[in-house]
C-alpha positions as CSV (number, residue, x, y, z in Angstrom):
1,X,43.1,-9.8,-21.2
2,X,42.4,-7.7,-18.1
3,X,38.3,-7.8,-17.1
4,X,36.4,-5.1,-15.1
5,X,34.6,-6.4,-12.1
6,X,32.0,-5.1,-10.4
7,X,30.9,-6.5,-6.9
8,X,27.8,-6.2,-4.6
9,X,29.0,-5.7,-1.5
10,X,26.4,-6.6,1.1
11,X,26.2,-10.8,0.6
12,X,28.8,-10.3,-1.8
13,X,31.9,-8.5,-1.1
14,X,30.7,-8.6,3.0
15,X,28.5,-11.0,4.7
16,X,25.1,-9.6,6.7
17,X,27.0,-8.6,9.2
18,X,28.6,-6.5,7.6
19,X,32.1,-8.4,7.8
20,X,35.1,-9.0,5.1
21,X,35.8,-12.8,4.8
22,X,40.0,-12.7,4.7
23,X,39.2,-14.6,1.7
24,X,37.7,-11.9,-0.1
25,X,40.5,-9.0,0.4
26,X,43.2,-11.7,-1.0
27,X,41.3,-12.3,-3.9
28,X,40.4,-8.6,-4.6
29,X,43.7,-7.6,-4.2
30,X,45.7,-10.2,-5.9
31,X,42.7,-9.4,-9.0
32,X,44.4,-5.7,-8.8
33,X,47.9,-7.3,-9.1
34,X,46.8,-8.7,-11.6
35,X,46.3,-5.8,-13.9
36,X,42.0,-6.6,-13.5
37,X,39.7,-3.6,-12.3
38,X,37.6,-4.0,-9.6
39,X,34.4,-1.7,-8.4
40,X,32.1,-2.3,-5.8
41,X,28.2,-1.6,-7.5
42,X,26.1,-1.0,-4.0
43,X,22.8,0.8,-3.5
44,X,25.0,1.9,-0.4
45,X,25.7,5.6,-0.6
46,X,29.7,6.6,-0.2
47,X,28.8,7.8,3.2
48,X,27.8,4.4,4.3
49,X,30.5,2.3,2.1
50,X,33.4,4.8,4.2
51,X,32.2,3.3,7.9
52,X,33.0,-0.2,6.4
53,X,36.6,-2.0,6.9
54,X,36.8,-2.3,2.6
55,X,39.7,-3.7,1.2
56,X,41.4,-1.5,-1.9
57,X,39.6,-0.4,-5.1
58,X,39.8,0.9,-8.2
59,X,36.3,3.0,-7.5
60,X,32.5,2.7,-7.1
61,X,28.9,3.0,-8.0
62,X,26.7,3.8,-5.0
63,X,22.9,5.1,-4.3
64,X,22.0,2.0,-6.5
65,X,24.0,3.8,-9.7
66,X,23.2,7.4,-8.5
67,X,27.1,8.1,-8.1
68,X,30.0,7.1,-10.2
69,X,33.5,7.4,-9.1
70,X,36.9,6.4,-10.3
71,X,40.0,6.7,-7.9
72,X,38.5,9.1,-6.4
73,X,37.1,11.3,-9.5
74,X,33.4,11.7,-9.6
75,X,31.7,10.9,-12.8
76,X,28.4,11.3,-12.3
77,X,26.1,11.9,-9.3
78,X,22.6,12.6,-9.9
79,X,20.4,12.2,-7.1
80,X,16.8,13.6,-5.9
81,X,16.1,17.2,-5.9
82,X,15.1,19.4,-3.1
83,X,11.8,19.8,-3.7
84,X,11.5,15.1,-4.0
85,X,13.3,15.2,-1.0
86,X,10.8,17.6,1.3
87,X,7.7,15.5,-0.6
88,X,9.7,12.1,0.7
89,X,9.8,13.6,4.3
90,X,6.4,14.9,4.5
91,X,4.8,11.7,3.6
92,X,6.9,9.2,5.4
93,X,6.2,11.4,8.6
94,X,2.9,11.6,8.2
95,X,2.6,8.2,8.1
96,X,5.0,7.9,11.5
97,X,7.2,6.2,9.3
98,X,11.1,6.0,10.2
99,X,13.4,7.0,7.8
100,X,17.2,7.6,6.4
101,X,18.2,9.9,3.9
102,X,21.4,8.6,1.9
103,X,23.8,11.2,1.0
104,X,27.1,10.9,0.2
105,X,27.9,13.5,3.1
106,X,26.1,11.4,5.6
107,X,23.5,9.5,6.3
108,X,20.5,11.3,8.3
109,X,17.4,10.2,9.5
110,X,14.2,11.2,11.5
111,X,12.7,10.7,15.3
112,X,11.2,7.7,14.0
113,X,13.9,5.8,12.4
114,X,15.7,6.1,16.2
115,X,12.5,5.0,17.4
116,X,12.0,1.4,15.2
117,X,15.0,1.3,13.2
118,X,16.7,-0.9,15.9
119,X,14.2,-3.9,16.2
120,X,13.7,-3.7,12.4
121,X,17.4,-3.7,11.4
122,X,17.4,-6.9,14.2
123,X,14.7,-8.5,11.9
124,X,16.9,-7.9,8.7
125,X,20.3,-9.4,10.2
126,X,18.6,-12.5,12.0
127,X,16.4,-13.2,8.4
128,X,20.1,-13.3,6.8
129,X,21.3,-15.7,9.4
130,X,22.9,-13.7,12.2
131,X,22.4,-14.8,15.5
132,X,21.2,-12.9,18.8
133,X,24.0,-11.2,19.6
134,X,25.5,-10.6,16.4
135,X,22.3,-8.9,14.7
136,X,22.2,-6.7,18.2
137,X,25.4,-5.4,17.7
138,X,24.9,-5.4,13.5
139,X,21.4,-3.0,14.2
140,X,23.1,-1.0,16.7
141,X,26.5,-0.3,14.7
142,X,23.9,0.5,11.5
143,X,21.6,3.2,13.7
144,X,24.6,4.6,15.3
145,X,26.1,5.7,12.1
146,X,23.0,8.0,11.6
147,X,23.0,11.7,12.2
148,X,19.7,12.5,13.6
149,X,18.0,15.7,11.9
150,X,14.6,17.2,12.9
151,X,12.2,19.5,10.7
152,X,13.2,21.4,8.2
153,X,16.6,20.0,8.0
154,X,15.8,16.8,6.4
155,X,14.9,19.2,3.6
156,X,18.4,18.3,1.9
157,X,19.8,19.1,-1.7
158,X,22.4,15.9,-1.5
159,X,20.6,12.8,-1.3
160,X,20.7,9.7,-3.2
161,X,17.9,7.7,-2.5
162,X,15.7,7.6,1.0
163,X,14.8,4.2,2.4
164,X,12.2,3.9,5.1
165,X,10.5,1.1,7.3
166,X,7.2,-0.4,6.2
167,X,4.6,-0.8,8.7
168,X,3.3,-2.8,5.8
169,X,3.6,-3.9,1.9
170,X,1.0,-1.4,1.8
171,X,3.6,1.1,2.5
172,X,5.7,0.5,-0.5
173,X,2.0,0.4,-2.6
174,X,1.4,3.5,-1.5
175,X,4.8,4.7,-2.5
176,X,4.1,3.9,-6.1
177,X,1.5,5.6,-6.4
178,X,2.3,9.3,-4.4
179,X,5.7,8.6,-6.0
180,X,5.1,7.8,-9.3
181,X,8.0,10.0,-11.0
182,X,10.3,8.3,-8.5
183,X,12.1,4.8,-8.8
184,X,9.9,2.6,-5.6
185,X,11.8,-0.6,-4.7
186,X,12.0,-2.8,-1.5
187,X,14.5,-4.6,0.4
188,X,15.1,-6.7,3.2
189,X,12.8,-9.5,2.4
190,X,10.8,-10.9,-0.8
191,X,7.6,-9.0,-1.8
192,X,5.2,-8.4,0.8
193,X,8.2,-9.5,3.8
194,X,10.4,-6.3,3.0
195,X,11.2,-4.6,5.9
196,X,12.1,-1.1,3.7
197,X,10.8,0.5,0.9
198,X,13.4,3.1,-0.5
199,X,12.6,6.0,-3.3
200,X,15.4,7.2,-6.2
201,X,15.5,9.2,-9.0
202,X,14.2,7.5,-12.2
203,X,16.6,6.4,-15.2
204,X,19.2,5.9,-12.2
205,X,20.1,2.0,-11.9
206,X,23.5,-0.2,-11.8
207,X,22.9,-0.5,-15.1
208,X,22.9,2.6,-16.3
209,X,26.0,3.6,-14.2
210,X,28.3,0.6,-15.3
211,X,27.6,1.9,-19.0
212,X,28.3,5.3,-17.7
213,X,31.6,4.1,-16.3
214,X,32.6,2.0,-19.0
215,X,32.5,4.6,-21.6
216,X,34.5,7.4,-19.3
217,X,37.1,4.3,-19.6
218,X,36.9,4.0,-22.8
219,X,36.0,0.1,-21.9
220,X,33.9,-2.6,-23.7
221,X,30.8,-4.4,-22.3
222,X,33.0,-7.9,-23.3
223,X,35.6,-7.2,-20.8
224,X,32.7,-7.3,-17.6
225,X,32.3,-9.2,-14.9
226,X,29.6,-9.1,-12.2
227,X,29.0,-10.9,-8.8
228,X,25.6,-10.6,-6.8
229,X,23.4,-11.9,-4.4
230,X,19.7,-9.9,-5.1
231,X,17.0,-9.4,-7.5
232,X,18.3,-5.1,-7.4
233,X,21.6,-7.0,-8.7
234,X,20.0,-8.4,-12.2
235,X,20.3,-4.8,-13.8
236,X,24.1,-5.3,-13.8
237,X,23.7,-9.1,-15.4
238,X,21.6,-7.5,-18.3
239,X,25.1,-5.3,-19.0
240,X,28.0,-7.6,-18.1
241,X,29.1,-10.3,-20.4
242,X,29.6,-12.9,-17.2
243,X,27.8,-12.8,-14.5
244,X,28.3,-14.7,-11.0
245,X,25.3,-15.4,-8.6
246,X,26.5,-16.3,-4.8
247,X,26.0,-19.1,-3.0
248,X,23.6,-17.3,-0.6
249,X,21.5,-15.4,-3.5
250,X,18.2,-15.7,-4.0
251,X,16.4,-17.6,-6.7
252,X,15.9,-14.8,-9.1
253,X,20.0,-13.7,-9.6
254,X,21.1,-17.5,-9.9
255,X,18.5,-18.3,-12.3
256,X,20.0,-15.0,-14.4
257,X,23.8,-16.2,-13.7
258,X,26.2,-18.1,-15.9
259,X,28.0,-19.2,-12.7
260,X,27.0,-19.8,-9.2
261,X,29.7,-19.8,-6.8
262,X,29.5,-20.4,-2.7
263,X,28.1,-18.5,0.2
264,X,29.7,-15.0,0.9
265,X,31.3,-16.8,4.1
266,X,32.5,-19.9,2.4
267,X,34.9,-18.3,0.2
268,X,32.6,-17.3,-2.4
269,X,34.5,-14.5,-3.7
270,X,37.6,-16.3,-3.9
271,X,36.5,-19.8,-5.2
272,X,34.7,-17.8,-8.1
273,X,38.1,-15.5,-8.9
274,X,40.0,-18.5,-9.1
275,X,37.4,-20.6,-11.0
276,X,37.4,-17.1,-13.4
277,X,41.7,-17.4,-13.5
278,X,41.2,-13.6,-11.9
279,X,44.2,-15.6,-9.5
C-alpha cells in the first residue's frame, strides 16, 4: 500500500548547511516511483523553501503548518493579520531587536536583523556542527536572501510567522506575555540557549495542517509516515501512525519515535526508506 510521507527539511531532508545529501534525492525520488507521496512539513515559509536546491515533491506544509499546498494548489494559508503583524514590529524594534518576517512572497526583515543576524546565524550553523568557513558562508547565503524593509513597510498583510533574535531567554518570556493570543516558540538552541524566538497564529501547527491535507486527499492517518529531527517536529508524531527520529535529533523527538535512523549526512534518509521498503 502506498504511504504519505512527510519530511522536516532542515536536519532532515537537508543538513545545517543547508545541503541535499545525493542520498536523500535518490531515495525521495525512487519513494515517488514508487507510487508513495512525499511532502516536506517545514516551519520554512515557501519563499525560503524556493532558494533551496530541493529535489521533486508531491507538495508542502510551511510557516510551521500556516500553508498547505498540493502540486502546486494551495489548501490553506492562514497566517497573521495586519494589525499582529504592526504589534510584532513595534515591539521587536523597540527592544533593538532584529527581525524577519516570513511570507510566502519573501522574506523581509529590519535594520537590525542586517545588523546581528550575521554573527547569530554563525552561532546557529557552528552549534549544528558547521565549521568556520562553512557557517560564514551558511549566515551570509541565509541574510542575503532577505529583502530589507524600513518603517511602515514591514506593516505586511502576508506573513506567516516572524522570527527574531533574543538578546536573552528573557526575550522569548516577554513574548509570551505581550503576545499571548499568538503561538511563542524558540529555536536554534534548547530553552534558555535559543538564539530566535518566532510568533504565529494560534491553532496553526504541523499537526493541524497534515490533518488538513489528509482530508483534501481523502487519505487516512494509517497510511503516514513522518521523519524529524526537533521538539517543533513531535506535533507531526502525535498524527502519523510511524514516526522516524534522525540520527542527529535531539532527545525529545527520539524518545517520541518508533524508529531512529542515522545522521542527516550519513544517509539517514535513505537507510530509513529502505529499512521502511519505501525502496
Amino acid at each position: 500500500m502506498s504511504k504519505i510521507v512527510f519530511l522536516d527539511v532542515d536536519g532532515t531532508l537537508i543538513d545545517y548547511e543547508a545541503k541535499m545529501p545525493d542520498s536523500a534525492k535518490i531515495a525521495v525520488d525512487a519513494a515517488r516511483k514508487n507510487g508513495h507521496k512525499v511532502y516536506i512539513c517545514t516551519g520554512c515559509s515557501k519563499a525560503e523553501i524556493l532558494q533551496r536546491n530541493l529535489c521533486e515533491l508531491d507538495g508542502m506544509i510551511g510557516g510551521n503548518g500556516a500553508y498547505v499546498e498540493d502540486h502546486g494548489h494551495v489548501i490553506m494559508h492562514q497566517g497573521l493579520s495586519k494589525e499582529d503583524v504592526k504589534h510584532i514590529v513595534d515591539w521587536c524594534n523597540k527592544r533593538h531587536l532584529g527581525f524577519y518576517l516570513e511570507a510566502n512572497s519573501g522574506m523581509y526583515c529590519n535594520d537590525y536583523m542586517l545588523e546581528q543576524g550575521p554573527d547569530t546565524m554563525m552561532k546557529y550553523a557552528l552549534g549544528k556542527g558547521a565549521n568556520t568557513n562553512h557557517a560564514k558562508d551558511t549566515a551570509n547565503a541565509f541574510i542575503s536572501g532577505f529583502t530589507h524593509l524600513q518603517n511602515e513597510d514591514l506593516y505586511r498583510d502576508d506573513v506567516n510567522k516572524i522570527s527574531f533574535i533574543l538578546s536573552s531567554y528573557q526575550d522569548h518570556l516577554d513574548s509570551k506575555a505581550e503576545f499571548s493570543e499568538l503561538v511563542a516558540n524558540t529555536w536554534g538552541g534548547k530553552g534558555e540557549l535559543a538564539l530566535f524566538g518566532d510568533l504565529g497564529p494560534t491553532g496553526i501547527t504541523k499537526r493541524h495542517a497534515i490533518e488538513t491535507l489528509l482530508d483534501y486527499l481523502h487519505e487516512d492517518a494509517s497510511n503516514t509516515i513522518s521523519f524529524g529531527d526537533a521538539k517543533i517536529d513531535l506535533s507531526m508524531f502525535e498524527c502519523c501512525a510511524y514516526n522516524v527520529a534522525m540520527g542527529n535529533g535531539g532527545k525529545e523527538i527520539k524518545e517520541a519515535a518508533d524508529y531512529i535512523t542515522d545522521d542527516v549526512n550519513e544517509n539517514g534518509l535513505y537507510n530509513a526508506f529502505k529499512h521502511l521498503e519505501l525502496i
